[in-house]
N, C-alpha and C positions, 0 to 999 in steps of 0.2 A: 448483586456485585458487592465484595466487598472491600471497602479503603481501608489501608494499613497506615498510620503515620509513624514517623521516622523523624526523630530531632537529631539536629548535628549541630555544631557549632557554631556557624556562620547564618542557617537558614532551617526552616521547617518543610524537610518534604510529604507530600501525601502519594501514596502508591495505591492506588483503584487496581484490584484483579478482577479480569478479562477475561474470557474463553479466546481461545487463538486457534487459528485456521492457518495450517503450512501450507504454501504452496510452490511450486514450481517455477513461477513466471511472475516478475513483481507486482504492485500496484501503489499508482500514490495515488494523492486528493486533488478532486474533480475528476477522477476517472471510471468509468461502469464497466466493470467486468463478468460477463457468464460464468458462473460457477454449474457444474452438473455434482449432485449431492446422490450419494448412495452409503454410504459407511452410515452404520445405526448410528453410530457418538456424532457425527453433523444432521444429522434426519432430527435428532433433537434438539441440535444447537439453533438451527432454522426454526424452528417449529416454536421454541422458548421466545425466541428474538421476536419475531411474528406476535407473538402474544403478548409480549413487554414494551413492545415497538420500540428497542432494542437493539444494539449492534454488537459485533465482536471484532477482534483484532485480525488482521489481514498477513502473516510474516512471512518472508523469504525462506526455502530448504537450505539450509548447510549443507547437511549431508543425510542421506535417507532418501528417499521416498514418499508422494503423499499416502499412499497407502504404509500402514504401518505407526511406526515409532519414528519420526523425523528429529533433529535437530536444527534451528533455526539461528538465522542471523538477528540480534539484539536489538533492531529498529525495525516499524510496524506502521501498520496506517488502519485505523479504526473504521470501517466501514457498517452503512445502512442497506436493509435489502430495501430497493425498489422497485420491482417486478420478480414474479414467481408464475411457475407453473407445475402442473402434476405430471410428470411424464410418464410411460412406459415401464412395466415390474419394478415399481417403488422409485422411480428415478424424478428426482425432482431438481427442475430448471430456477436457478435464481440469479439476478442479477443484483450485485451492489456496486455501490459507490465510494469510493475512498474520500474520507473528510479528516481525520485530527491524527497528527503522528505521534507516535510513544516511541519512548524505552522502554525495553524488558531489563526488570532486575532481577525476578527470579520468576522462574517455573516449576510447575510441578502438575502432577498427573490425577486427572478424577478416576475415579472405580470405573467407567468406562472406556477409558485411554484419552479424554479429551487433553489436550494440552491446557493450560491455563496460565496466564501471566500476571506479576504482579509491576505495573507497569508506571511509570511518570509521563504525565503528556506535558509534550515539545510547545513552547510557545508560536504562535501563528506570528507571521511578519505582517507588517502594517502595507498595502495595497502599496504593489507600486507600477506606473507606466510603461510600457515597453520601450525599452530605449529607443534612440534613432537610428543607430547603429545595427540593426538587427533586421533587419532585410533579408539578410541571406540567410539567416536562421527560422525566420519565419516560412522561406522555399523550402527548408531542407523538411519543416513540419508538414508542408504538405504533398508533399513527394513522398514521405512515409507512410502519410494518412492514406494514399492513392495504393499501395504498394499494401497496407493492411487491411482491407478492406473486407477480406474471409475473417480475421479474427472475431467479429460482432464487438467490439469496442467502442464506445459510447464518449464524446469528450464534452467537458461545457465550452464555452464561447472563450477564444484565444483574447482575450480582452486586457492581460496582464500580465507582469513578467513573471510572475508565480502560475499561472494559467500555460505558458509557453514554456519556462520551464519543466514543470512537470509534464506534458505531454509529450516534449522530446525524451525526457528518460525513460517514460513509459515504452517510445518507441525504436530508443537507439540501441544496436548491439551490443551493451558493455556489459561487462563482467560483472561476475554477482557481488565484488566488494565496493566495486565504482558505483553499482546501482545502491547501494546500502550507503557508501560516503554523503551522494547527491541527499536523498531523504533525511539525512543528518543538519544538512546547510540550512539555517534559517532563512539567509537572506536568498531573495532567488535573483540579486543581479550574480551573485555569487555561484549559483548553479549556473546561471546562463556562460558564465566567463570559465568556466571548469566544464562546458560541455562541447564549449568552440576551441577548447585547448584540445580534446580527443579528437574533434572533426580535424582539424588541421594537423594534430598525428596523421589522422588516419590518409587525410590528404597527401602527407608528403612517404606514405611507405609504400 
């Protein structure tokens, strides 16, 4: 990998470039998601990471296809694999986990088509409680977890309001910009109170 630094005015940025994985369907951190790898440009990227013990970026499609040339949305979530397998005519089964979010600031393409980013990672919020107000939020989490249950999705222990938060985004039907806003919010009493504003939209239409 390599880091880019970038002085401005006020502060010193450092930009670490990533390899990037589009996909169709989001992810954030604390969550396990099946990937199934066939494209040569990811059969390498798995395969490098594996050997570096190593992760790559995880980004939402804009517009495209994951097959192909995609364009993606500007926030990402760094993930590790932790479970693989060898599948069937080159098809290879892996599972990661979403752990640290970035921004992309710029992209650009390897000799293979890899996407690659050059990315600033988001500061992590400092642990916090689940409120006590969140009862009905905590139902609606496992009314979806009941309801997803074909997906093979993997969560860790709802133990805090960053943990609850990002498992409802994970699981709620919002739109691909509302998904990309929430991943942006440091704070996650913040995501929690912008996630019961769309429940209670969606309640009253």
């Amino acid at each position: 990998m390599v880091s880019l630094v970038f002085k401005h005015s006020r502060r010193e940025s450092v930009l670490q470039q990533i390899p990037l994985f589009p996909l169709s369907v989001p992810l954030y951190p604390g969550v396990a998601l099946p990937l199934r790898i066939f494209e040569q440009r990811y059969l390498h990227l798995v395969s490098e990471s594996l050997k570096s013990e190593s992760g790559f970026g995880v980004v939402l499609i804009r517009s495209g296809g994951e097959v192909g040339n995609a364009s993606v949305w500007p926030l990402g979530v760094y993930v590790h694999i932790v479970d693989w397998s060898q599948g069937e005519e080159g098809l290879l089964h892996v599972q990661v986990v979403g752990r640290r979010r970035f921004r992309i600031n710029h992209t650009e393409r390897a000799e293979d088509g890899l996407l690659l980013g050059d990315v600033e990672w988001l500061p992590d919020s400092s642990p916090r409680p689940i409120p006590a107000d969140c009862d009905g939020l905590l139902a609606v989490l496992e009314e979806l977890k009941e309801r997803a249950k074909d997906l093979s999705l993997k969560f860790d222990n709802v133990d805090s309001a960053d943990a609850l938060s990002w498992q409802l985004a994970q699981l709620l039907p919002l739109e691909d910009k509302a998904r990309v806003d929430l991943l942006g919010l440091e704070d996650p009493l913040a995501r929690l109170a912008n996630i019961a504003e769309n429940l209670d939209r969606w309640s009253r239409e």
